[in-house]
C-alpha positions as CSV (number, residue, x, y, z in Angstrom):
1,X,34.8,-27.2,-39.6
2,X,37.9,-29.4,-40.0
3,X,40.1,-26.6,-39.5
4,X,38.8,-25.4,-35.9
5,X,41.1,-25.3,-33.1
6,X,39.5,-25.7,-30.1
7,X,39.0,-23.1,-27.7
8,X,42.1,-22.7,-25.5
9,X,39.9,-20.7,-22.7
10,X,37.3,-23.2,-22.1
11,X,40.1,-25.1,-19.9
12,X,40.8,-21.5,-18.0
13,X,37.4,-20.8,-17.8
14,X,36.9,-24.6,-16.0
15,X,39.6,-24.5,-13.9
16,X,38.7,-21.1,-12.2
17,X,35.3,-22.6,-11.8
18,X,37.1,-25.7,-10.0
19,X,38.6,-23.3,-8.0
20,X,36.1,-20.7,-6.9
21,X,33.9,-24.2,-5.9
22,X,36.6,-25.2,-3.7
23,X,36.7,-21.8,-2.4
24,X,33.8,-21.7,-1.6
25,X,33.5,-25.4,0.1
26,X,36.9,-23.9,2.3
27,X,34.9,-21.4,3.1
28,X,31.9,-23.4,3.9
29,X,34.1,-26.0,6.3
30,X,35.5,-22.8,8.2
31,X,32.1,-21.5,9.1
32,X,30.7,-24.7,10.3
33,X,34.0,-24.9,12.7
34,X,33.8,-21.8,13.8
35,X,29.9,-22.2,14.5
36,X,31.0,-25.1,16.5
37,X,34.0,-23.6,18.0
38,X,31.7,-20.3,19.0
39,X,29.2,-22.5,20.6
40,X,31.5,-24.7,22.5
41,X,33.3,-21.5,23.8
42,X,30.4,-19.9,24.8
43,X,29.6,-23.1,26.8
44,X,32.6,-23.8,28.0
45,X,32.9,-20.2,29.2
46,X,29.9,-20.4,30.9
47,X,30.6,-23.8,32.6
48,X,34.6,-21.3,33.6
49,X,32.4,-18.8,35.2
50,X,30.8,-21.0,37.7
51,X,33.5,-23.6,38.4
52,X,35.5,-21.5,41.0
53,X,32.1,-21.4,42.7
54,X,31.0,-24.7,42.3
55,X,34.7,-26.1,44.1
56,X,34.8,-23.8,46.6
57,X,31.1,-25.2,47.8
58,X,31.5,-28.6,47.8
59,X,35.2,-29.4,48.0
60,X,37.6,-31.9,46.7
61,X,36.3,-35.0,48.4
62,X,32.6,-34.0,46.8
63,X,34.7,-33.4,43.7
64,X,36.3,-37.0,44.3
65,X,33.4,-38.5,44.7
66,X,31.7,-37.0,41.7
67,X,34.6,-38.1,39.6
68,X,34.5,-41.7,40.5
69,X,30.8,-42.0,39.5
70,X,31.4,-40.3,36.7
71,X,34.1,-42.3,35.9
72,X,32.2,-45.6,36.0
73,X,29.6,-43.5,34.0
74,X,31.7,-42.8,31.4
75,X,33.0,-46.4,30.9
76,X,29.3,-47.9,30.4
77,X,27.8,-45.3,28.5
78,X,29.6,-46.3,25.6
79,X,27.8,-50.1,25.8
80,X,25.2,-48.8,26.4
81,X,23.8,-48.3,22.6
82,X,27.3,-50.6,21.4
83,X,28.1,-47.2,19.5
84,X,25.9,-47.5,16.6
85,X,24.8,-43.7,16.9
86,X,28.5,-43.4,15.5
87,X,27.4,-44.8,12.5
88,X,24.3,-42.4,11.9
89,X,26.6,-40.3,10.0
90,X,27.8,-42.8,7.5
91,X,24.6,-44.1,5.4
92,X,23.7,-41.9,1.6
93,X,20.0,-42.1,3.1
94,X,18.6,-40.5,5.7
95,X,15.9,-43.2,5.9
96,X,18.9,-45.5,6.8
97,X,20.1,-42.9,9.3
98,X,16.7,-42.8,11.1
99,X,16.9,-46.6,11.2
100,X,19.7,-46.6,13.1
101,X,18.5,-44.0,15.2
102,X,15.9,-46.2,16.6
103,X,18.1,-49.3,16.6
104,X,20.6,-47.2,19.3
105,X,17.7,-46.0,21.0
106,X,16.1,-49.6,21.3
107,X,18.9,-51.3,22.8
108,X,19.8,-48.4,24.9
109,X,16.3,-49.4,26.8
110,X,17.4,-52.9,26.6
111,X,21.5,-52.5,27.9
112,X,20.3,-50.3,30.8
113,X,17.8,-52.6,31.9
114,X,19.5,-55.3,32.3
115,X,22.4,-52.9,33.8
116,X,19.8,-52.2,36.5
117,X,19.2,-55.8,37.8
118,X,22.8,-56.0,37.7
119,X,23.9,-53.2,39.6
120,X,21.0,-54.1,41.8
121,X,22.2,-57.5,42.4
122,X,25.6,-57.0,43.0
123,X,26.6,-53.4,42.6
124,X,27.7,-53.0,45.7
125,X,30.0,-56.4,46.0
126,X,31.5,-55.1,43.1
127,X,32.1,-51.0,44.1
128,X,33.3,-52.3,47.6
129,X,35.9,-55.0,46.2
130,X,37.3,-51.9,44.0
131,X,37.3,-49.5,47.0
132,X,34.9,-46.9,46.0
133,X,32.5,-47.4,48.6
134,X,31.7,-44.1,48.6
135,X,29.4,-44.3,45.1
136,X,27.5,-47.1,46.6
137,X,24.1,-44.9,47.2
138,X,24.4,-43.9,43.9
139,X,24.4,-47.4,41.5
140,X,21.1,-47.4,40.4
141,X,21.5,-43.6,38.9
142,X,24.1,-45.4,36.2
143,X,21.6,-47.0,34.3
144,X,19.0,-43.9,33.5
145,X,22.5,-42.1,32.8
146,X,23.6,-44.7,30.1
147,X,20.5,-44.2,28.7
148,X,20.5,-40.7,28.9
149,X,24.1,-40.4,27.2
150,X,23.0,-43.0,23.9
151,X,20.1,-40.1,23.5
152,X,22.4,-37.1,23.6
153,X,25.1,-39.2,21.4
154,X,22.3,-40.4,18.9
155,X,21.0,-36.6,18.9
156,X,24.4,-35.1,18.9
157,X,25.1,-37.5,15.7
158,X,22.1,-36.7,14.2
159,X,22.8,-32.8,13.5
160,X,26.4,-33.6,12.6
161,X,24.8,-35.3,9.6
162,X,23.0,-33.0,8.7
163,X,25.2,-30.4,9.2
164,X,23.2,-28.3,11.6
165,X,26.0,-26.9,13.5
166,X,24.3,-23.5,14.5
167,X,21.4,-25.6,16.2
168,X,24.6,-27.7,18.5
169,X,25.9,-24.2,19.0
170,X,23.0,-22.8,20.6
171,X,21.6,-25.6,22.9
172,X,25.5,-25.9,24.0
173,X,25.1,-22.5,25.9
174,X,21.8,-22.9,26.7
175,X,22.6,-26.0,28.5
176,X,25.9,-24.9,30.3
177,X,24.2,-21.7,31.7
178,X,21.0,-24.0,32.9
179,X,23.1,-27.1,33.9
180,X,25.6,-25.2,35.9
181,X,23.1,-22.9,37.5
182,X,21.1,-25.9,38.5
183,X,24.6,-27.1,40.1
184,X,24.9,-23.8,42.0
185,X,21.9,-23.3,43.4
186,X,21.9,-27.0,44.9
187,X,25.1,-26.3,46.6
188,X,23.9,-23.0,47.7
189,X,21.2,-25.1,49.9
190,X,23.2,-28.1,50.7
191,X,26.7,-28.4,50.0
192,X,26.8,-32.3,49.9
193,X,28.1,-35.3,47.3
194,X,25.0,-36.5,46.7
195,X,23.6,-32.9,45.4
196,X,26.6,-32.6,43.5
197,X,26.1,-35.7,41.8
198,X,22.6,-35.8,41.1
199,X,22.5,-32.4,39.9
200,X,25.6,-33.7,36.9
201,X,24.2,-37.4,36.5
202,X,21.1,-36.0,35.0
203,X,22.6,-33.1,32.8
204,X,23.2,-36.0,29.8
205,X,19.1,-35.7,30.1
206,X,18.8,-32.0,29.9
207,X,21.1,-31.8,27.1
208,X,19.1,-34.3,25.0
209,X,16.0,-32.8,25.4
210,X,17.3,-29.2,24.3
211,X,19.0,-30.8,21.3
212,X,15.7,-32.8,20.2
213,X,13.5,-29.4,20.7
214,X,16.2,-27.5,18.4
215,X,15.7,-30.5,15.9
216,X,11.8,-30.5,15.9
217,X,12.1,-26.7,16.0
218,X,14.5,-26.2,12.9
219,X,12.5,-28.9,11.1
220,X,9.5,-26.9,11.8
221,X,11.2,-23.5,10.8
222,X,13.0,-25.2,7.5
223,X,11.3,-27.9,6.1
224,X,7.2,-27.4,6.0
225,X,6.7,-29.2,3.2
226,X,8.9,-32.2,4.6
227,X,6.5,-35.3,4.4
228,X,8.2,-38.8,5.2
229,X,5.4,-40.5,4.9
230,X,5.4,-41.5,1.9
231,X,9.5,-42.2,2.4
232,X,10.4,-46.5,2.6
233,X,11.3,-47.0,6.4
234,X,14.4,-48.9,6.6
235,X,14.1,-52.1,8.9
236,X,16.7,-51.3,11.8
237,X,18.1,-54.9,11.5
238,X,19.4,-54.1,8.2
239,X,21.6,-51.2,9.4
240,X,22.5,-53.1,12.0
241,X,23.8,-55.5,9.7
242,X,25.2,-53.4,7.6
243,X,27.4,-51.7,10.7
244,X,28.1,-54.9,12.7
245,X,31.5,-54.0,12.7
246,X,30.8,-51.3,15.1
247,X,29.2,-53.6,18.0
248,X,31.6,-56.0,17.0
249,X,34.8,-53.4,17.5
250,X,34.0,-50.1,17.9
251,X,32.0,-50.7,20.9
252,X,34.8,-52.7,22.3
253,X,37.7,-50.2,21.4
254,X,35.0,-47.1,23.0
255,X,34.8,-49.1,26.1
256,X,38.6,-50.1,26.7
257,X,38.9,-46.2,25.9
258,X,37.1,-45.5,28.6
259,X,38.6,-47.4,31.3
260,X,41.9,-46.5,30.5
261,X,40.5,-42.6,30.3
262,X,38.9,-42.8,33.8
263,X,40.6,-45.7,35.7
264,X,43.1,-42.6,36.9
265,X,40.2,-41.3,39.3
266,X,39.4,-44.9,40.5
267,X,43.3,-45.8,41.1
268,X,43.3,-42.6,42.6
269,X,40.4,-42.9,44.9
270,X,41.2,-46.7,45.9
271,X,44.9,-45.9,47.1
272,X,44.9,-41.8,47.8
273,X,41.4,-41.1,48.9
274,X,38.2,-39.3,47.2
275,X,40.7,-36.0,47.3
276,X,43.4,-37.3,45.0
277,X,40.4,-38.5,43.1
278,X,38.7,-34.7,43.1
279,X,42.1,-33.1,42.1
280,X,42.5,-35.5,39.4
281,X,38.9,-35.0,38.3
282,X,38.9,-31.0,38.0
283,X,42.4,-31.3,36.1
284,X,40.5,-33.2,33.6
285,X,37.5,-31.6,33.5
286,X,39.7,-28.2,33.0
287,X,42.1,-29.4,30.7
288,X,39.6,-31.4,28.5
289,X,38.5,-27.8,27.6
290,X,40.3,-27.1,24.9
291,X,40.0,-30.3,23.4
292,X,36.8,-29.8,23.6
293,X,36.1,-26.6,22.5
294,X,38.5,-26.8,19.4
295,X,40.1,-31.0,18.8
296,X,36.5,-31.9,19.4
297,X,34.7,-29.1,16.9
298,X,37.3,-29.8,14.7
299,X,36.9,-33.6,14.4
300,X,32.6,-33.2,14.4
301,X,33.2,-31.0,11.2
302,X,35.8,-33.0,9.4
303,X,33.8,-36.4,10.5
304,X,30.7,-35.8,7.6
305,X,33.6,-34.5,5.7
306,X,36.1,-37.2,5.5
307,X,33.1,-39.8,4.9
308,X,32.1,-37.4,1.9
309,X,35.2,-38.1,0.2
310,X,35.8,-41.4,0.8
311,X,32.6,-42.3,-0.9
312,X,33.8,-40.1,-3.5
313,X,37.1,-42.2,-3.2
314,X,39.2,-38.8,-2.8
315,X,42.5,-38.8,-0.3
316,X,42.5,-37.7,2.8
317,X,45.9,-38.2,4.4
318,X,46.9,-34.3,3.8
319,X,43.5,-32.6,5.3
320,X,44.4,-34.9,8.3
321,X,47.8,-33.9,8.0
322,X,47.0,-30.0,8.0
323,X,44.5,-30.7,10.6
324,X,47.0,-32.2,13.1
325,X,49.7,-29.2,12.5
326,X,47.1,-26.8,12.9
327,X,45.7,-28.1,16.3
328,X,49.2,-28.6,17.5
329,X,50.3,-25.1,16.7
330,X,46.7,-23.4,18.4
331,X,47.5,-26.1,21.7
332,X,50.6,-24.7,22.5
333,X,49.5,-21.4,24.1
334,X,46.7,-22.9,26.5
335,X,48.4,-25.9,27.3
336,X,52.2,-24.6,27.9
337,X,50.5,-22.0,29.6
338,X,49.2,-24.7,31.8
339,X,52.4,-26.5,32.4
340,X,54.4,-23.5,33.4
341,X,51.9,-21.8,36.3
342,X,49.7,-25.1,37.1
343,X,49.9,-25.3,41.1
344,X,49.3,-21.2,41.3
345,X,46.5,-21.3,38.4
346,X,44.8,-23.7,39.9
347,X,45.0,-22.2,43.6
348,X,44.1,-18.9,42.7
349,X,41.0,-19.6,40.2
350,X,39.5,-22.5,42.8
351,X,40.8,-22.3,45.9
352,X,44.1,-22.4,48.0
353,X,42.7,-26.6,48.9
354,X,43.2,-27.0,45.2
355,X,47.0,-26.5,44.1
356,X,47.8,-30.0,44.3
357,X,45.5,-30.2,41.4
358,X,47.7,-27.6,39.6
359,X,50.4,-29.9,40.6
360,X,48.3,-32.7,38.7
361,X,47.7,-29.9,35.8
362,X,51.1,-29.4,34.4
363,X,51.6,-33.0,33.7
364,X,48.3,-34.0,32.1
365,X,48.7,-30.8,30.0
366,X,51.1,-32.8,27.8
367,X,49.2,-35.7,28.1
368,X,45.8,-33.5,27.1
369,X,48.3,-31.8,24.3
370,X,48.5,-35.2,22.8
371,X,44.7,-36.5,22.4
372,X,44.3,-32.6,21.3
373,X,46.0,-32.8,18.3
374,X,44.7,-36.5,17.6
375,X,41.0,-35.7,17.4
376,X,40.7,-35.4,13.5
377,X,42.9,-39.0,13.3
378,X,40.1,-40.1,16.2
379,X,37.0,-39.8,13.8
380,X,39.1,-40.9,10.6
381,X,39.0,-44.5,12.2
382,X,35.7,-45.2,11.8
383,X,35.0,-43.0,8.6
384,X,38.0,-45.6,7.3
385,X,36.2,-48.7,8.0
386,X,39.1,-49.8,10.4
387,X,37.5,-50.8,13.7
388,X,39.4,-54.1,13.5
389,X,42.5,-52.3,13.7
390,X,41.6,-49.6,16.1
391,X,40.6,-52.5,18.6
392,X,43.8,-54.0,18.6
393,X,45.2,-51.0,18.8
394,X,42.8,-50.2,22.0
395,X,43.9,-53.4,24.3
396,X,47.9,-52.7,23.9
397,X,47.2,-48.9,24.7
398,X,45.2,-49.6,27.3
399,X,47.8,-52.2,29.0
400,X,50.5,-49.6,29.3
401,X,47.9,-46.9,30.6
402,X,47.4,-49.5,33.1
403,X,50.5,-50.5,34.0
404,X,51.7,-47.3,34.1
405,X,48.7,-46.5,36.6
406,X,49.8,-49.2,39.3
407,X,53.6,-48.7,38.5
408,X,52.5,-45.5,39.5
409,X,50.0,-46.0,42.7
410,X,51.4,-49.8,44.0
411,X,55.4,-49.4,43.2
412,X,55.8,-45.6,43.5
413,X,53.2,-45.1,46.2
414,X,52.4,-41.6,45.4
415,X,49.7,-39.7,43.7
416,X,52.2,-37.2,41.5
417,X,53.9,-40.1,40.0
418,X,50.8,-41.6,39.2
419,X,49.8,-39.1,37.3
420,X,52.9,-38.2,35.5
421,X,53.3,-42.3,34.5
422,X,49.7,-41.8,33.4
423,X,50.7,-39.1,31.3
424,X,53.8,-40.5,29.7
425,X,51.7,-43.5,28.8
426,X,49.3,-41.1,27.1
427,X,52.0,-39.1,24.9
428,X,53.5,-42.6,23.7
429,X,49.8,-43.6,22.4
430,X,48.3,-40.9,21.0
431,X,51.4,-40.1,18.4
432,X,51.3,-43.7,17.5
433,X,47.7,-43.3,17.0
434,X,48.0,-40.1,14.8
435,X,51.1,-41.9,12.8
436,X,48.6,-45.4,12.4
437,X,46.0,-42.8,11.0
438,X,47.8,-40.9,8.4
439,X,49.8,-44.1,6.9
440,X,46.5,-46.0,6.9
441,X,44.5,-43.5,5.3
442,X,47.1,-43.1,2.5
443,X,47.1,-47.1,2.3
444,X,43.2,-47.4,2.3
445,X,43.3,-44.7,-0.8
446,X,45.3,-46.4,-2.6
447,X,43.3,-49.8,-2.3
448,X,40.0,-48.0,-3.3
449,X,39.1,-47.9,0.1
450,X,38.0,-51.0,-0.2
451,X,36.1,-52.2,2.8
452,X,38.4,-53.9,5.8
């Protein structure tokens, strides 16, 4: 017994299972992406099909118009649940997760409410004083729509955690074929802003409700013998607690986001019109696209992910750095594409009164390049604990987008410089964000990951 050597093939035989595991979790990671890449497309396809359409009925001032509410929209939805459905993702339990499910959806009643008496107070003081006037008769449709948005975020979160990518897949084409056909077919009777923005302002709604149906409908399918009842609710103060540092930062960092993100329109609007505004609006809307149908199904795949090995305490700084090269090597055809043909893509796909937009296009093209490739870094700042940081980081980017913006509208006086200061702003930000990311993430490992 002394004189046994030990057997040399047990290591081989362990390493190729290593290996065949990690094969197979590749392999695992590429289907859910492509589930949610094949989804997106299909939606974002669909949503293609019927934008020429859509322009040509109501025109860039109805488009302007659009984009400013949706602008404002789009800054308050984040406050609205102070981004805990971010965090549903992040606890080992999914009695903790529910918790905070309730907790967003609670003070999502409570944020819009008292955003109603607001807006109903002195929403129009405030929308005149701005210059956009024109979104006046719609205020009072921004609160339902911040509540509509923490419901489709806190549902949208939900299947991410539980890795239900082929149900977000589905209900993504389902709702871009009924959205956008319910768009149509109000311009079709009256071609107005105020059809145009109802019809969008309560898409948030529609898209919740799918995504809770596919929920209740997979659960149904798939887990008959799943009883909770017996299962310890978690308090939602606790999680609340436990994730204060969202409210506290996240929320904050979301909102300033946002503002920077869709000031443009608004700057637009107040010194150029509810045209500028429109063209600015449908170059976003179009160029988002890709970000959209791959940065963003990228970064929802690699968000459960990178929390998964960070609890395992496992580096992450080279899957971010593969994730970044790949995205910028797939976002040079679509978006260079974009920059060389803008004014005559644009023209022929929505309408001779539209290649100023294309004008618009080939400079937020770079600027879109840049938050493409940044998506995975986007969801690593969270998953890292570093919402501290990410705030500070928030307020100086969101100065220079600023002061770019009115170097742009109050120095230059025209809308193209606007946009291309806008855009310059925007390269400079997002590579310091992807840099911040990847050096942080390498720091973070080598603490432990010990929480900031």
């Amino acid at each position: 017994m002394m004189g046994m050597k030990p057997d040399k093939g047990m290591g081989s035989r362990y390493a190729r299972l290593r290996e065949l595991a990690s094969a197979q979790l590749r392999s695992r990671l590429l289907r859910n992406i492509m589930t949610v890449i094949t989804g997106t497309a299909g939606a974002q396809a669909l949503t293609m099909l019927f934008m020429p359409v859509i322009t040509r009925l109501y025109g860039p001032e109805a488009y302007g118009i659009l984009g400013v509410f949706m602008g404002v929209t789009l800054m308050l939805i984040p406050v609205a649940a102070l981004t805990y459905p971010m965090a549903i993702v992040l606890p080992k339990r999914d009695a903790d997760a529910r918790a905070i499910v309730r907790l967003s959806l609670m003070l999502a009643v409570a944020v819009s409410t008292v955003s109603a008496l607001l807006l109903h107070f002195f929403g129009d003081a405030v929308v005149n004083a701005m210059g956009i006037s024109e979104i006046s008769p719609f205020l009072l449709l921004l609160p339902l729509v911040m509540f509509f948005g923490a419901c489709l975020e806190s549902a949208q979160q939900w299947l991410i955690r539980k890795q239900l990518f082929a149900v977000t897949a589905k209900v993504a084409i389902l709702h871009s074929l009924v959205h956008n056909s319910i768009r149509t077919a109000g311009g079709l009777i009256m071609a107005i802003p105020a059809v145009l923005v109802i019809t969008t302002a309560f898409g948030s709604l529609l898209h919740a409700s799918m995504l809770l149906l596919g929920i209740r409908k997979r659960n149904a399918k798939f887990d008959p013998a799943n009883d909770r009842r017996a299962e310890v609710k978690t308090n939602p103060l606790e999680p609340a607690k436990t994730y204060i540092d969202f409210p506290l930062f996240r929320a904050p960092q979301i909102l300033i986001n946002a503002v920077s993100q869709n000031m443009p329109t608004i700057v637009l609007a107040a010194y150029f019109g509810p045209a500028a505004a429109g063209f600015f609006a449908l170059c976003k809307q179009s160029l988002s696209m890709p970000t959209h149908l791959i940065g963003k199904s990228v970064a929802d795949v690699y968000y459960p992910k990178i929390t998964q090995a960070i609890h395992r305490k496992e580096p992450i700084t080279a899957m971010l750095a593969k994730a970044v090269a790949g995205l910028a090597v797939i976002g040079l055809i679509p978006f260079g594409f974009v920059f060389l043909t803008g004014p005559w893509l644009f023209a022929f796909v929505f309408g001779a009164e539209w290649e100023t937009a294309g004008q618009f296009a080939r400079w937020l093209a770079l600027a879109e390049y840049a938050i493409f490739i940044s998506r995975p870094c986007t969801v690593a700042f969270p998953a890292l604990q570093m919402q501290r940081l990410s705030l500070g980081f928030e307020v100086v980017s969101t100065i220079l987008r600023l002061s770019a913006l009115f170097i742009g509208a109050a120095v230059l006086g025209n809308s193209l410089s606007t946009v291309v200061a806008f855009t310059g702003a925007s390269i400079v930000i997002y590579c310091a964000l992807i840099s911040i990311a990847l050096i942080e993430s390498r720091r973070r490992y080598a603490r432990g990951y010990e929480r900031a």
